[in-house]
C-alpha positions, 0 to 999 in steps of 0.5 A: 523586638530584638536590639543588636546592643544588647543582643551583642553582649552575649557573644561579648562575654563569651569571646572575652572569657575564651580570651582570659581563660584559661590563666595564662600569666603572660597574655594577662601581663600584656593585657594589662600593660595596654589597660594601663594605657587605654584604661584611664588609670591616673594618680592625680596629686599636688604640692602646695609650697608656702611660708616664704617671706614678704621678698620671694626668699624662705627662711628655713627654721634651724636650731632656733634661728633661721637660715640666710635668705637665699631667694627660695622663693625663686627658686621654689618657683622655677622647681614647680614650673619645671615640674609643670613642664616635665607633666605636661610632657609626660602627659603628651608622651603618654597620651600618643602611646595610648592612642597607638595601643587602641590599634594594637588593642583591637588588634590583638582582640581581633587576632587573638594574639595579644602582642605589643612590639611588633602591632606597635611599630605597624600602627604607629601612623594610625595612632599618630592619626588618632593622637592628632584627632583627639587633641584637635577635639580638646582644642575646640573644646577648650575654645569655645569655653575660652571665647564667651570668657575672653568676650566678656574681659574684652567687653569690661565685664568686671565681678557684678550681679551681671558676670555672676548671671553670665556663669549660669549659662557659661556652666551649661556651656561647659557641661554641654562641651563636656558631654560633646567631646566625650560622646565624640570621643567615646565614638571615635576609640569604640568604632572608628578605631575598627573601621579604620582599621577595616577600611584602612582609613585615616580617622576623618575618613573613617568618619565619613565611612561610619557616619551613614551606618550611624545614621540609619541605625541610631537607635543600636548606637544610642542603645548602645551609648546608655548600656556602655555607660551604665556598664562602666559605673558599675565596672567602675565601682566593681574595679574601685572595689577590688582595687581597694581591697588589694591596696590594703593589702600590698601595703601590708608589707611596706608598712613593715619595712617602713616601721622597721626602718622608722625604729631603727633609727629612732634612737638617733631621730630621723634622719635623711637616710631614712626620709630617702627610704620613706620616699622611696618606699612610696614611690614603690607602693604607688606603682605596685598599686598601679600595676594591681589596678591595671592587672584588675581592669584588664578584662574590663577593657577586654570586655567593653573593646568587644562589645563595641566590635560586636556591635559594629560588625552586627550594624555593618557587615563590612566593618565585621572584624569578629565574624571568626568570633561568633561561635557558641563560645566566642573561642577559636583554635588560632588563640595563642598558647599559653608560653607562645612568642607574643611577638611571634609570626602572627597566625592568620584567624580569620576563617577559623571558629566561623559560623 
């Protein structure tokens, strides 16, 4: 028995590999600025500040003695929620851009141009749409973790054998929210994505579109669930592999000029200048790690975008937006040039490579 969600990633390797191939600088750096924000890379950190005094002040040791207490404490307080607030925002800014690059994504797949301006501006409704959706679905989700909680503090349910027995259950509800919300999640970037994009459709009414497909042929899409995952572990591991070998070796360079820094002035012990430069130094690395790891996962996301296309057109030939794709070698003769304008005239590929 034949399977469309594994009889797809034929086809899915071969479109991804006329898409990279041959190298051309441009395309790559496109692709990897949207990895960067449909590919899942973060750098999660913290601070932990201490040492303050009984009354909220810090006494900072100098030459022996201290400094006056001047209520850092405070202070130290209002700098982190400021800093909260400043990533909670960076997070929401970041997140609606991300949901409007699925669409110019898919686009640019679909095209074979892989542009970013002008796909932006066209599908900023759309991803407006997506952006709703997706923080709606943490919002349940958060909710119905909360409401057992809230019940149970509202209840008096204070720290016994009896709260310890409500986390059991509390935990498997967690866990089965979890697993929910990225099904439903995963679902919506892989295939309603396209469809509204095919039908031009909003995210609910892509839904409602979908859904009988989905039904009739749950199998293809449960197949096509544990593929996808299994896939991604081993991207994963493949991408955390590559990504710490080219760590290493950019930080060859801001080591030396780090050391360098650092015995210069040795003599005279560091100082701010040279904490600025380290900081700074930093902050380079980590960003220069970033775009490395973005560069590196870009074909990855390449290839799993058109995966799930392949298999949705295959399920439902109205939703079929790579039909011009499945050739011999996934390649057509409307794919942009090496140097072309990515933000060009768009070129009309649609009839071309087709079977």
């Amino acid at each position: 028995m034949s399977w469309i969600a594994t009889d797809a990633l034929t086809p899915t390797r071969d479109a991804t590999r006329s898409l990279l191939l041959p190298f051309d600088r441009g395309r790559w750096l496109r692709l990897a600025f949207l990895a960067l924000f449909v590919g899942g890379i973060g750098a999660p950190g913290g601070a932990n500040f201490g040492g303050g005094t009984p009354d909220g002040g810090v006494n900072v040791p100098v030459d022996g003695g201290t400094l006056p207490d001047v209520g850092g404490g405070d202070a130290l307080l209002g700098v982190a929620l400021a800093l909260v607030a400043l990533a909670v925002l960076v997070g929401i800014a970041w997140s609606l851009v991300g949901a409007v690059m699925e669409f110019v994504l898919v686009t640019g797949l679909v095209d074979r141009e892989i542009r970013v301006r002008r796909p932006f501006r066209t599908h900023l409704g759309r991803g407006l749409r997506l952006f709703a959706f997706r923080i709606a679905v943490v919002i349940v989700g958060v909710a119905l973790v909360a409401l057992p909680v809230v019940a149970a503090v509202l209840g008096g349910v204070g720290v016994s054998p009896a709260f310890l027995l409500l986390l059991v259950p509390l935990l498997a509800l967690v866990a089965l929210v979890a697993l929910v919300g990225w099904l439903l999640t995963r679902l919506t970037t892989d295939f309603v994505v396209p469809t509204m994009l095919a039908t031009d459709r909003g995210v609910l009414g892509a839904w409602r579109r979908l859904l009988p497909t989905m039904r009739d042929r749950w199998q293809e899409f449960a197949l096509y669930v544990i593929v996808r995952f299994l896939l991604g572990i081993a991207a994963g591991i493949g991408v955390s592999l590559v990504v710490a070998v080219l760590a290493l070796v950019v930080a060859l360079p801001f080591l030396a000029v780090g050391a360098g820094v650092f015995l210069a002035t040795a003599t005279g012990g560091p100082g701010l200048a040279f904490w600025v430069l380290l900081g700074a130094l930093v902050v380079l690395y980590v960003l220069a790690v970033v775009a490395v790891t973005a560069v590196v996962q870009a074909p990855v996301v390449v290839f799993f975008r058109y995966y799930a296309l392949f298999v949705l057109g295959a399920v439902d030939a109205d939703l079929d937006l790579v039909t011009h794709l499945r050739g011999d070698d996934g390649s057509d003769d409307g794919s942009a040039a090496a140097g072309d304008d990515p933000d060009g005239p768009p070129t009309d590929t649609s009839n071309e490579g087709a079977r």
